[in-house]
C-alpha positions in Angstrom: 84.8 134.1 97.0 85.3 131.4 100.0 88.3 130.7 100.8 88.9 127.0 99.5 89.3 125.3 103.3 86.5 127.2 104.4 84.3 125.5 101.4 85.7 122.1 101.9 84.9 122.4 105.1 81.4 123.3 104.5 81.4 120.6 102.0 82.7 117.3 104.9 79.7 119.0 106.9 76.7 118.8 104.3 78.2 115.8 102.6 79.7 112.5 103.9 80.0 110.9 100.2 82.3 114.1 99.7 83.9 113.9 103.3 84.7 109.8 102.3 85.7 110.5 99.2 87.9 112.9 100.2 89.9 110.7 102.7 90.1 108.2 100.5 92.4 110.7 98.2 94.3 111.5 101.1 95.2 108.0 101.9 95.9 107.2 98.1 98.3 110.4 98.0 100.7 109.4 101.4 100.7 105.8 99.8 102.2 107.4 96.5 104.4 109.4 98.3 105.7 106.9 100.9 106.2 104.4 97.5 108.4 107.5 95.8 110.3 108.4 98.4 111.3 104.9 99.2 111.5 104.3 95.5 114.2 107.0 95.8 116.1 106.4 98.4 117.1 103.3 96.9 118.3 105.0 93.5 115.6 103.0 91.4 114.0 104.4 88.3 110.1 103.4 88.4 111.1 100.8 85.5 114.4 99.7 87.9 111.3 99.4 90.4 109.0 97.7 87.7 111.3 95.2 86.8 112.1 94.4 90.1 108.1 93.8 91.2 107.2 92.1 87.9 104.5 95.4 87.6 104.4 97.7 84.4 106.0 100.9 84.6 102.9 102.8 84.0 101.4 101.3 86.9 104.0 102.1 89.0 103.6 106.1 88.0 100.0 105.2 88.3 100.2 104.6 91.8 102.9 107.3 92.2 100.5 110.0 91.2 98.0 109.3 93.7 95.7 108.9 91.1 95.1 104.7 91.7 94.7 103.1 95.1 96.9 99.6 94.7 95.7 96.2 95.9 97.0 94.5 98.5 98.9 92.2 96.9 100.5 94.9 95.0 101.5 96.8 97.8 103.3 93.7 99.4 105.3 93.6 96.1 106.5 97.3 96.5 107.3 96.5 99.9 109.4 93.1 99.2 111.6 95.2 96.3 112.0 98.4 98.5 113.2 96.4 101.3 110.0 97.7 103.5 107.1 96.9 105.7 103.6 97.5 105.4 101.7 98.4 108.3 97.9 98.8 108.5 96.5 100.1 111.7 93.4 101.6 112.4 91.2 104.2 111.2 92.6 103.6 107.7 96.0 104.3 108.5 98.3 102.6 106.4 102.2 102.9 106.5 104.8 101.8 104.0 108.4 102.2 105.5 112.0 101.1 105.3 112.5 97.6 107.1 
């Protein structure tokens, strides 16, 4: 049996739908970990966090998860209640951080 970095390896090589979609996780995951750490070093509770952003709390463990890639405009309202900047550079780096 391959060892899994060894077949996701193979797999960015022979597939670059696979190698896109795959960075596009990776993004969506240090987005949903940047929000929840923030989200935590302010003492909020994602429905503390929900109120504050006028979002549901679902979607807020939505984006948490990794599992949803927020808009824009969304974003911007995380950033606003945390007290943080978003910064967008290239090569789809994306930054939330404390002001």
């Amino acid at each position: 049996m391959k060892a899994h970095r060894q077949y996701v390896k193979e797999q960015i090589k022979g597939d670059r739908q696979f190698a896109k979609d795959l960075e596009d996780a990776r993004v969506q995951v240090r987005i949903a970990i940047m929000i929840a750490r923030l989200r935590e070093d302010k003492g909020l509770s994602q429905r503390d966090l929900a109120r504050m952003t006028g979002l549901k709390q679902p979607q807020i463990a939505r984006i948490e998860s990794g599992d949803y890639l927020p808009t824009l405009e969304t974003l911007w309202k995380l950033a606003d209640a945390l007290r943080a900047q978003v910064i967008i550079g290239p090569h789809q780096r994306l930054e939330i951080k404390a002001a």
